[in-house]
NUDO-452641 format. One record per atom (N, C-alpha, C): residue in three letters; atom name; x, y, z. Coordinates in steps of 0.02 Angstrom, whole numbers, plus 50000, padded with zeros to 5 digits. Layout:
N
type / atom / xx / yy / zz
ALA / CA / X / Y / Z
...
This chain:
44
type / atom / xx / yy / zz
UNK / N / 50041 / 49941 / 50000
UNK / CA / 50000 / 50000 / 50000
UNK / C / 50044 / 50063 / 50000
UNK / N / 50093 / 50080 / 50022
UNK / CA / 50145 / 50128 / 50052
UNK / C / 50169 / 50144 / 49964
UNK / N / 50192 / 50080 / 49937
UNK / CA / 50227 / 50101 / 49878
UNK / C / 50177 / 50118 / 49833
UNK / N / 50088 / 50108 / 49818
UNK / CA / 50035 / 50129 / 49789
UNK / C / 50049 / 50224 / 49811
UNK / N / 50027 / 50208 / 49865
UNK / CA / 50019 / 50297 / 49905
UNK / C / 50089 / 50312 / 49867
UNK / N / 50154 / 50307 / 49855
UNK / CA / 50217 / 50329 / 49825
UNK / C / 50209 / 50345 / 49754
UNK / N / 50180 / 50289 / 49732
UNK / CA / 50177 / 50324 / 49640
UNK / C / 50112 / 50356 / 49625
UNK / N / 50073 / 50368 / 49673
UNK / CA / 49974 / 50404 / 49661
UNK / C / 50048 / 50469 / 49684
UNK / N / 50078 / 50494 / 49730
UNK / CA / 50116 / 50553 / 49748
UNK / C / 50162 / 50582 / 49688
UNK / N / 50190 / 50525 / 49651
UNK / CA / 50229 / 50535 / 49595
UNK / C / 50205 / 50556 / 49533
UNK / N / 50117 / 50566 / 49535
UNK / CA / 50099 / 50570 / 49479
UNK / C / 50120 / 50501 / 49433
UNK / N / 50142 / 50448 / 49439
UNK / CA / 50146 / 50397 / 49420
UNK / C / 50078 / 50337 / 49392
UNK / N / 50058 / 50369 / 49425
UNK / CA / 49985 / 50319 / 49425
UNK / C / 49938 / 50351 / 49352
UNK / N / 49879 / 50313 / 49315
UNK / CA / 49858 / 50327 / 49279
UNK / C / 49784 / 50301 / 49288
UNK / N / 49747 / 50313 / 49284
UNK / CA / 49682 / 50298 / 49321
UNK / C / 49624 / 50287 / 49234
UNK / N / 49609 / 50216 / 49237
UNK / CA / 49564 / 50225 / 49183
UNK / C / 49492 / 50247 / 49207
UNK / N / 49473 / 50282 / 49151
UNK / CA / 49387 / 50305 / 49164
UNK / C / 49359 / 50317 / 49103
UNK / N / 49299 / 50275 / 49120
UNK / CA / 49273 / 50260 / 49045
UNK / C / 49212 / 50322 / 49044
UNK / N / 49174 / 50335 / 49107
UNK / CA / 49155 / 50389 / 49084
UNK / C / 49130 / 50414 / 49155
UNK / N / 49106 / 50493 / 49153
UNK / CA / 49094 / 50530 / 49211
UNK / C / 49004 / 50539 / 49200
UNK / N / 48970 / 50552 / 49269
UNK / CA / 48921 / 50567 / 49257
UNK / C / 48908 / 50630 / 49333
UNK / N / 48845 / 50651 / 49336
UNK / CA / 48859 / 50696 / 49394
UNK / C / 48810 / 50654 / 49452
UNK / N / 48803 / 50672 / 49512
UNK / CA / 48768 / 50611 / 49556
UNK / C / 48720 / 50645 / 49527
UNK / N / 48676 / 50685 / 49522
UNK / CA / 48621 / 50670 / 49494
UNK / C / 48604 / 50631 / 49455
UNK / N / 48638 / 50569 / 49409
UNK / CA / 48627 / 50525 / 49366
UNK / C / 48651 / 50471 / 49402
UNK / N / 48668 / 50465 / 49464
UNK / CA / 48689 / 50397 / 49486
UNK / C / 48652 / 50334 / 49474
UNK / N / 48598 / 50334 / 49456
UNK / CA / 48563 / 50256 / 49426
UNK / C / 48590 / 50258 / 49338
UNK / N / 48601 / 50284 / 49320
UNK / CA / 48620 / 50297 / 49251
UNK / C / 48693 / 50264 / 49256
UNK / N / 48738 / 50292 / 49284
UNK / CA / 48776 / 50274 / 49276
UNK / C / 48809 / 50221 / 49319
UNK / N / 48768 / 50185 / 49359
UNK / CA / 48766 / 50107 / 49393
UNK / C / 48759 / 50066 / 49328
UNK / N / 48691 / 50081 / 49303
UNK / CA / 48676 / 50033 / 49239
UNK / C / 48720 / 50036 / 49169
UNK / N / 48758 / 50085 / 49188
UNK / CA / 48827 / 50085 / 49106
UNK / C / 48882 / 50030 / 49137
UNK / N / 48888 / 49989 / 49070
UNK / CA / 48937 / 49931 / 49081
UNK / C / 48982 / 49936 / 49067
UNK / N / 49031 / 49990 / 49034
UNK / CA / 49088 / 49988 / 49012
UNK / C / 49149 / 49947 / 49000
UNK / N / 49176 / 49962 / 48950
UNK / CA / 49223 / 49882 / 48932
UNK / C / 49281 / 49862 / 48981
UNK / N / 49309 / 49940 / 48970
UNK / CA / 49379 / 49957 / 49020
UNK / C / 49357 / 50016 / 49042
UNK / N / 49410 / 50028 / 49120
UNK / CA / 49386 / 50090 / 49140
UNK / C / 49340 / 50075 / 49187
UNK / N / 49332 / 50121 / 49239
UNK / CA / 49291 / 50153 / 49292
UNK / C / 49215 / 50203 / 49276
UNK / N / 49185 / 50218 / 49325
UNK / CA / 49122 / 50254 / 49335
UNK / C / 49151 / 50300 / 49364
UNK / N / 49125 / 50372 / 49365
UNK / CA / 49154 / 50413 / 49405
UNK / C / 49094 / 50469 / 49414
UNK / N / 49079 / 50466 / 49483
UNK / CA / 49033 / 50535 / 49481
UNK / C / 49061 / 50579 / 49505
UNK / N / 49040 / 50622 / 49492
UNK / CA / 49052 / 50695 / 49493
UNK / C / 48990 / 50731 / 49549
UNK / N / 49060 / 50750 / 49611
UNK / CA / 49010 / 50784 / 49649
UNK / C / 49041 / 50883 / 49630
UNK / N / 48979 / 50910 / 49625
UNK / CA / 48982 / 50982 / 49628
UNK / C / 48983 / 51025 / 49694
């Protein structure tokens, strides 16, 4: 975990995301299946 927390610090890390939605769409974007990649809501 220590060496994760080391390269997320290094900017090392690269985070897939297949797509963003805002929580107002959080059932929307539960039900998207995406191939690769993450869900990501978006809090305002």
């Amino acid at each position: 975990m220590t060496e994760l927390a080391a390269l997320a610090s290094a900017g090392r890390l690269t985070p897939s995301v297949a797509a963003t939605f805002p929580l107002e769409q959080a059932a929307t974007a539960q039900s998207t299946k995406p191939g690769t990649g993450k869900i990501v809501l978006v809090v305002d």
